[in-house]
C-alpha positions as CSV (number, residue, x, y, z in Angstrom):
1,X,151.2,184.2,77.7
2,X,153.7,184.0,81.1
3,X,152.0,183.3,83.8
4,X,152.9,187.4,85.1
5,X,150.9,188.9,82.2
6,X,148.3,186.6,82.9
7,X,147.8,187.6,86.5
8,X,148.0,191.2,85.0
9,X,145.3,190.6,82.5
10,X,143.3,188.9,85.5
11,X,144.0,192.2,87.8
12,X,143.2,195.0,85.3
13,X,139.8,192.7,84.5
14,X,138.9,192.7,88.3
15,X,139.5,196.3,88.6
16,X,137.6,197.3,85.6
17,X,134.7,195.2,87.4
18,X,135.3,197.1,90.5
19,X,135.1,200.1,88.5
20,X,131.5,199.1,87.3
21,X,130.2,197.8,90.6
22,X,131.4,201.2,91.5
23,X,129.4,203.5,89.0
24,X,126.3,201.3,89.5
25,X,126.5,202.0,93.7
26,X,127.0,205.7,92.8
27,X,124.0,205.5,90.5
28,X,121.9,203.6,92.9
29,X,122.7,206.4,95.8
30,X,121.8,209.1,93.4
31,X,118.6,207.6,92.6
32,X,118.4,207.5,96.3
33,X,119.4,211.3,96.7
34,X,116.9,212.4,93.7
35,X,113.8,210.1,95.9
36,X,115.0,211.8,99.2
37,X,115.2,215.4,98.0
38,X,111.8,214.8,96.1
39,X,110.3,213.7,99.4
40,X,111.3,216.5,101.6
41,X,110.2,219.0,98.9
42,X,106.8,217.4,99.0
43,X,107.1,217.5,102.8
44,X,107.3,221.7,102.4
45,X,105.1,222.2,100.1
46,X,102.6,220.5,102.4
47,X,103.0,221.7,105.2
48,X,103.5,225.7,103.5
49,X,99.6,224.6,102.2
50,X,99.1,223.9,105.7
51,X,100.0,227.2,107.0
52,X,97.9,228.9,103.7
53,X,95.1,226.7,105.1
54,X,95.4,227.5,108.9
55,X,95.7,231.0,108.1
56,X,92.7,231.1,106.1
57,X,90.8,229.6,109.3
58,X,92.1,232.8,110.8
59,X,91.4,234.9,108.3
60,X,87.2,233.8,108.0
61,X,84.4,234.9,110.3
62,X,81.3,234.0,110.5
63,X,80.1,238.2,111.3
64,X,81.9,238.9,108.2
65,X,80.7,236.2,105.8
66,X,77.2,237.4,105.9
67,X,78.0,240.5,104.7
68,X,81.0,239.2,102.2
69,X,79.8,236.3,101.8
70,X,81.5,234.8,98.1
71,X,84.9,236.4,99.9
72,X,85.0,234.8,103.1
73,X,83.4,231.8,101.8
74,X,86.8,231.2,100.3
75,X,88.5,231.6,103.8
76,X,86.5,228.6,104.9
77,X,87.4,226.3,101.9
78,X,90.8,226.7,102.8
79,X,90.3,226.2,106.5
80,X,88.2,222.9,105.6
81,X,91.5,221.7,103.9
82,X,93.3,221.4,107.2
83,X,92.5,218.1,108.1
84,X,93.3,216.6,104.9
85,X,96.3,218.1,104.6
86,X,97.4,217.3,108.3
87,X,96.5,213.2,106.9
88,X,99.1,213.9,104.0
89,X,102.1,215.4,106.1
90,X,101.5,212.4,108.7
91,X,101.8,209.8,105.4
92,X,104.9,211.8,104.0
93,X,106.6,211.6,107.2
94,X,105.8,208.4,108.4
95,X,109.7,206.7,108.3
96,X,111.0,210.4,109.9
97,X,110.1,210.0,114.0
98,X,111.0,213.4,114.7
99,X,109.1,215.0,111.9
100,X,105.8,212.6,112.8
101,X,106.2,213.4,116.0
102,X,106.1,217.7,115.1
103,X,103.4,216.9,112.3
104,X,101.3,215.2,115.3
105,X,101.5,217.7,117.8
106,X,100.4,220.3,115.0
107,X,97.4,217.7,114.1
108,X,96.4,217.9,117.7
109,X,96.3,221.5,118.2
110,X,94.7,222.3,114.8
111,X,92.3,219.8,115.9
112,X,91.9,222.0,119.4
113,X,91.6,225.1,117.7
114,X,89.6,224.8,114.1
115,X,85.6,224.6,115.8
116,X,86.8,227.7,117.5
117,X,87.9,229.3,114.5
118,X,85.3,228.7,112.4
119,X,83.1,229.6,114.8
120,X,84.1,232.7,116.7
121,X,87.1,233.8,114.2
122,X,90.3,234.8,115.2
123,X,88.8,238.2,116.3
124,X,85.9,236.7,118.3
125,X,88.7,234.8,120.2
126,X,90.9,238.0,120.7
127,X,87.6,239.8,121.9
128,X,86.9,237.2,124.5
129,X,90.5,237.7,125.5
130,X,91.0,233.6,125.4
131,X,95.0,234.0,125.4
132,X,95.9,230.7,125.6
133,X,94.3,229.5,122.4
134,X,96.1,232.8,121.3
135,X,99.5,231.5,122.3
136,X,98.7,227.9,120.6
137,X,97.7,229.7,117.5
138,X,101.6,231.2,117.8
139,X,103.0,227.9,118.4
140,X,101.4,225.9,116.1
141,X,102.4,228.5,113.0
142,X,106.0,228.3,114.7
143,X,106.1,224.3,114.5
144,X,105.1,224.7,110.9
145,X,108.0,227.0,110.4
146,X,110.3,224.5,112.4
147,X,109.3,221.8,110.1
148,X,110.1,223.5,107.1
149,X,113.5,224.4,108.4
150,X,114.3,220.5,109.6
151,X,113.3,219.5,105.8
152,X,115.7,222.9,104.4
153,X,118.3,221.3,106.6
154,X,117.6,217.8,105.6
155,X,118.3,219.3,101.5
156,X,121.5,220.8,102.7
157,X,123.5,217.6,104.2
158,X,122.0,215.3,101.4
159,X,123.6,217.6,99.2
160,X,126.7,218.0,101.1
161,X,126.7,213.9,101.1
162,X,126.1,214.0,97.3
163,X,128.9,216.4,96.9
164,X,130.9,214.2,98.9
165,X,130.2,211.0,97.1
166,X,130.3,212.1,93.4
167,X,134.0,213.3,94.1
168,X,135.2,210.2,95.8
169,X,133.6,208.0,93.1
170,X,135.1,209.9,90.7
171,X,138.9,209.5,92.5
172,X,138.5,205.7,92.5
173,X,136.5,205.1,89.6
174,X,139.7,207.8,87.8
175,X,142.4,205.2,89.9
176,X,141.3,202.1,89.2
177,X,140.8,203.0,85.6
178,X,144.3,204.1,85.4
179,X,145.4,201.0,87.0
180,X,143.5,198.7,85.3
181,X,144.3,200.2,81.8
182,X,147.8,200.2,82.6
183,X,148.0,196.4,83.3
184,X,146.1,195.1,80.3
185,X,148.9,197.8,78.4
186,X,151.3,196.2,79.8
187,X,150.2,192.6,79.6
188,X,149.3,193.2,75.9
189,X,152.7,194.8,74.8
190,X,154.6,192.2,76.8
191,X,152.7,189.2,74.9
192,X,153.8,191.4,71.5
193,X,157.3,191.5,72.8
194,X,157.7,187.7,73.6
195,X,156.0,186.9,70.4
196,X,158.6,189.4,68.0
197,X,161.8,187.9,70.4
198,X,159.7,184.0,69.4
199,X,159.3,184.8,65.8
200,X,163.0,186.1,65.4
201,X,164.5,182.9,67.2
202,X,162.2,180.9,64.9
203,X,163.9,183.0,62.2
204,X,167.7,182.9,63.4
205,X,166.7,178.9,64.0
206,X,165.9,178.6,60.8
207,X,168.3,180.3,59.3
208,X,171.1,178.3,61.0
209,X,169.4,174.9,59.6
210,X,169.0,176.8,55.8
211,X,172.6,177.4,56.1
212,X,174.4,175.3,57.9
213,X,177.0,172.6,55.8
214,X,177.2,169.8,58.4
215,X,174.2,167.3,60.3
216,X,172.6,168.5,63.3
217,X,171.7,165.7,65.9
218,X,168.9,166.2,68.3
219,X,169.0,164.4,71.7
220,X,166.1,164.0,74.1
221,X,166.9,164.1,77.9
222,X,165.9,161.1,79.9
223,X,166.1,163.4,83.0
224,X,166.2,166.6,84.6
């Protein structure tokens, strides 16, 4: 083998490592993907409980569960959940600042407003006219809402990035392929080339000895 088909050989085999070292960064960042998109559809289905829960705490009164009592008793189940689902959203968001940050502030109010609640009801609380526990009650359902739209968001650039990097692995990973098949090819059917032109001087050398009538001297330089 020349020493151009072996640098060939030695090209094509570094490009079909590239090529592999490719595919397993590509697999990698779709395991990656697959985590992330499983984490912020936990994230919404959280906090989507938590608005079934704080909604519930709005929903129960204590008038009303005396006279409905296995119905409303439900109510306050749900509005007993808040505080443990508030401790999930704050562990699933933990390495998202501006998420924690949202899930805290919605942790804080709840906290401000669920005695209230479960005491007086959302009715008691519009009878006394207390407006500004009114207008948190609006704010923290609208921060839920926000959340669930930073997480929607969040799904729709991973899978624009996805998108993105399936089709340029698949251009290079299609390239170097090309390339790197091409040159063993090439290497391989130049090596069968210079071996038929090897076996057919051997041949015509041999031929000429079979044949030939008169002596054939062989000389050995003593220099270049």
């Amino acid at each position: 083998m020349n020493k151009k088909a072996l640098y060939s050989f030695f090209i094509g085999f570094i490009l079909l490592i590239v090529v592999t070292i490719i595919n397993h960064w590509s697999f990698k960042s779709m395991k990656n993907y697959t985590a992330a998109v499983d984490q912020s559809r936990e994230v919404i289905n959280s906090l989507e409980r938590l608005s079934n829960h704080f909604k519930s705490a709005q929903i129960y009164s204590p008038k009303h569960s005396v006279d409905y009592d296995r119905f409303f008793d439900i109510f306050k189940v749900e509005a007993e959940g808040l505080d443990r689902e508030v401790e999930r959203l704050k562990w699933l968001v933990q390495y998202d600042p501006e998420q924690r940050n949202r899930v805290d502030s919605i942790g804080h109010w709840i906290d401000q407003q669920t005695d209230a609640l479960l005491q007086k009801g959302l009715m008691g609380i519009v009878e006394e006219n207390e407006v500004w526990r009114l207008r948190q009650l609006f704010v923290i359902h609208m921060t839920i809402n926000e959340g669930v739209i930073y997480e929607l968001n969040l799904l729709a650039e991973r899978e624009i990035e996805l998108d993105e990097l399936t089709r340029l692995t698949s251009i290079l990973t299609l390239v170097f392929t090309i390339i790197a098949i091409a040159l063993i090819v090439w290497t391989f059917m130049s090596n069968l080339l210079l071996a038929r032109k090897r076996n057919w001087l051997e041949g015509f050398l041999g031929a000429v000895l079979n044949t030939t009538q008169n002596g054939i001297v062989s000389f050995k330089a003593i220099r270049e």
